[in-house]
N, C-alpha and C positions, 0 to 999 in steps of 0.2 A: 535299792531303795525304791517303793513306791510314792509317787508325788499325786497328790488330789489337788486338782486344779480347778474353784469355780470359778466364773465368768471366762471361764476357757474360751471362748467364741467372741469374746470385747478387744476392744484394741491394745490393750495390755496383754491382756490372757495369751492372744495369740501369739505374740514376742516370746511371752516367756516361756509358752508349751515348746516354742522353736528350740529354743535355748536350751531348756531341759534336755531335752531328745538331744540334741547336739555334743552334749555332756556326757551322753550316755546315760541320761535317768529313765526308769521307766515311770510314764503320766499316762493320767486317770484325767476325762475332763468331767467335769458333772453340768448336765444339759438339763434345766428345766424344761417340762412337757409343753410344746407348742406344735401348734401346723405347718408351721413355716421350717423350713429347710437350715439346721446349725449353720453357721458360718464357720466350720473347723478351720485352722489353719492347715493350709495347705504342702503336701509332699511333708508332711510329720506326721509318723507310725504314733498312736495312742491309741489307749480304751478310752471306751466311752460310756458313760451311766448316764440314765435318766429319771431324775430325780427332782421335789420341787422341794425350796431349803423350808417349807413349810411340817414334813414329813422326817418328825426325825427316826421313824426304823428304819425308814430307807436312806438315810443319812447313813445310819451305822452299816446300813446294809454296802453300802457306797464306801464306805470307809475300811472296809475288810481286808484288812492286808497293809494298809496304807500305812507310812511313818511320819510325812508330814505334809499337811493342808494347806495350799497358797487360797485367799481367801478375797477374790478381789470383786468378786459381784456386785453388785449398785443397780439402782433405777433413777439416779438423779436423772442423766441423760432423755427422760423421755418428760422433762420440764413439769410442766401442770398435771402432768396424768403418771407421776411418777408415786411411785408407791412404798412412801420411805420407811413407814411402818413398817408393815409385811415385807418389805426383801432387807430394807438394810438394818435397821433395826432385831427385829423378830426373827431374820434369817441367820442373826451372827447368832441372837442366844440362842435358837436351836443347833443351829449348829457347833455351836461351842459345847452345851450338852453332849451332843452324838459324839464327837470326837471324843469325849471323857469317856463315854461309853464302852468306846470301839478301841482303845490303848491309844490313839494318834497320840506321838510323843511332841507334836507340836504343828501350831497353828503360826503361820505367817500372815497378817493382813495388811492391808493395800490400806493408808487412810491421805486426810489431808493437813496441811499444814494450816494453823488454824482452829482442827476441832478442838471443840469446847462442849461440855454438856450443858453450860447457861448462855452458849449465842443463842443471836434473837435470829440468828440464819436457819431455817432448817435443816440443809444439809451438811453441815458442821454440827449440828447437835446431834444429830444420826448418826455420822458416823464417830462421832465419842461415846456414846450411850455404847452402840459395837462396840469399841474398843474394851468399853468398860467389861463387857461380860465377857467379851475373853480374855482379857486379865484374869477373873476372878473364876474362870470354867475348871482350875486344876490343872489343865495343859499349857506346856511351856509356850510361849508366845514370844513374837519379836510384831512389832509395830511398825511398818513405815508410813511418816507422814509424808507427803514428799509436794511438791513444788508442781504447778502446773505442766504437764507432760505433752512432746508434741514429735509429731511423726507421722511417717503418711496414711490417710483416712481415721486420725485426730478426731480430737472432738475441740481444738482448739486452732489449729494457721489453718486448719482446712476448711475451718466452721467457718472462719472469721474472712479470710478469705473468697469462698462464698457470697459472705454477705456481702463483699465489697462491691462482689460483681452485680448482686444487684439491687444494687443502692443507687437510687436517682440522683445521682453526681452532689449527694453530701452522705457524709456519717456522721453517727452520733456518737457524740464520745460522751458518757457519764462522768461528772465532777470534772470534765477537762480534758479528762485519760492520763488525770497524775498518779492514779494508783500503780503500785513498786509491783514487776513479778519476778522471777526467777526460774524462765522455762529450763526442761529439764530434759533430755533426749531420751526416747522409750528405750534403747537400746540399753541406753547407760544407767538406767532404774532397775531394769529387770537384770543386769548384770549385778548392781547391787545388791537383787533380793536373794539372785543366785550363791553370792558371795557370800551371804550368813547364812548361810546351809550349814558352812565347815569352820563356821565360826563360835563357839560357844559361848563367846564375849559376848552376842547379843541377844540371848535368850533373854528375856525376862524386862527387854530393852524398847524403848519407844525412839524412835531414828527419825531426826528430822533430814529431809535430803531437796536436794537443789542443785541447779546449774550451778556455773561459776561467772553468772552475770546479771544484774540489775538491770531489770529494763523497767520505765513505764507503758501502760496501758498505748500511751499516743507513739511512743516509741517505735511498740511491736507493731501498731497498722503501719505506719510510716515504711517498716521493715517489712512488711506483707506488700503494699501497694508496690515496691518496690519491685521486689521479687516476679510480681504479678502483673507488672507492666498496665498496671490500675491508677488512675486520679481520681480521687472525690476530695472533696472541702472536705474539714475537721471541725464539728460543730461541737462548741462543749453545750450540755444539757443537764437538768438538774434530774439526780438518780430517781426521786419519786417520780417526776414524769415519766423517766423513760422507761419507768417501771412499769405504769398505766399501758401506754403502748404496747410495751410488750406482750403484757397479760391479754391487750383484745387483738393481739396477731396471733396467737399461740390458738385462739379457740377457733378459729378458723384458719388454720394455717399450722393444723399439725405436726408436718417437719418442717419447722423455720428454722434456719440454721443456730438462732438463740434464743435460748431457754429464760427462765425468770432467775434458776438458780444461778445463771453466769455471774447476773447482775450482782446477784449476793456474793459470788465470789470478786466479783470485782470491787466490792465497796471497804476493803482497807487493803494493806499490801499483804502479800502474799509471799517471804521470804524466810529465808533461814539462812546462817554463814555459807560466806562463797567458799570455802575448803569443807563444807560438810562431806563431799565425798570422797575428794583426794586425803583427808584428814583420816576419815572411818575406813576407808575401801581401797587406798593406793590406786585410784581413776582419776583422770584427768577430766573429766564430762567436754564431748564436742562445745564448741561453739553456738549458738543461736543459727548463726546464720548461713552455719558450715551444712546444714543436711535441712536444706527447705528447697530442694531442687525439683521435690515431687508436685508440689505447687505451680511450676508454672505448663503441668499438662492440664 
């Protein structure tokens, strides 16, 4: 079986390219055109295309051979200068097309838990809009929503973390930091998305998936400081202000460790049942606080 892997080079991507190859699959990564040096994952044999998801003959061109598409690309990650039209949006219908094109007997994509095509979030409506046209692209499809993801070089203990260190001895916590999450181990996601390969039960299927624990927002820093042998005060703040802020640190302060879109993810809970993967997947998901060890380098 050939596997087409976008965002092959994101902190996902490179889990699961691991995994595949480990399994014995052979993967395909597809690498948008840039100057800068891929970030392959490393000591993993794959092909490699490069291709932009804007370009769909070279989508099919990329797809030659392939049987199924792991589709996890995104640009939320690069906050205000994120281009959710053109990649996340525009890059699933094209690419949904080319796969129709090209026989792929099925597309797998990466979403979140949450999307809606009528949130007032952006990237919640982005990434349902995707969902939407690979639903309706003619190729079988499985959906995972899945529960905020963390692991080492994250966009989440790592981010946050981060910021703790440097935070002038307070943080802000929006609404309090009573908002519910449900982290979820990279390991044990992409194990999942592995596991409906040889499943046919979830074709055609939208998979909500999660840890096996509730935390709030104040919770997981509390669990980070911890970890991170860090103190700052806990400041609750009201989420419009600390929206303002954020948006005039992001325009001068291009990599800050948090984006404007966190915020939005942070502004209801973010959960699905605690057995959603021992129930679907016969996995027990790690602990929260069993694999945060990379943190305290």
């Amino acid at each position: 079986m050939m596997i087409l892997v976008t965002g092959g080079t994101g902190f996902v991507g490179r889990a699961l390219a691991r995994q595949l190859v480990a399994n014995g699959e052979s993967v395909r990564i597809l690498l948008r055109p840039s100057p800068l040096s891929p970030n392959l994952p490393r000591g993993v044999s794959v092909e490699v295309v490069v291709c932009s998801l804007s370009d769909e003959r070279g989508l099919q061109a990329a797809m030659k051979g392939v049987n199924v598409v792991y589709h996890l690309a995104g640009s939320e990650r690069r906050g205000t200068r994120a281009d959710l039209l053109g990649v996340d949006v525009n890059g699933a219908r094209t690419l949904a097309r080319a796969a129709m094109q090209a026989g792929v007997e099925r597309v797998i994509y990466l979403s979140h838990l949450g999307a809606d095509r009528f949130s007032a979030y952006p990237v919640l409506k982005a990434k349902a809009i995707a969902e939407n046209y690979l639903m309706h692209s003619g190729v079988g499809y499985t959906i995972f929503r899945s529960a905020i993801i963390y692991g080492e070089n994250d966009q989440f203990s790592t981010m946050f973390a981060r910021l703790l260190k440097l935070s002038p001895g307070l943080f802000l916590l929006p609404g309090g930091g009573n908002t519910l999450l449900q982290p979820i181990w990279v390991e044990d996601l992409v194990t999942c998305m592995i596991y409906a390969l040889d499943d046919a039960e979830t074709v055609g299927q939208i998979i909500s998936v999660g840890g096996t624990e509730y935390f709030s927002f104040r919770q997981i820093i509390e669990i980070l400081m911890e970890v991170t042998a860090t103190r700052r005060r806990l400041v609750s703040i009201q989420p419009a202000y600390l929206r303002m802020i954020t948006l005039l640190i992001e325009q001068f302060i291009p990599r800050f460790p948090v984006s404007i879109f966190w915020l939005d993810y942070l502004a209801a809970d973010r959960t699905t049942a605690l057995d959603s993967v021992p129930r679907l997947f016969g996995l027990m998901p790690a602990r929260f606080q069993h694999h945060l060890g990379y943190l305290r380098s």
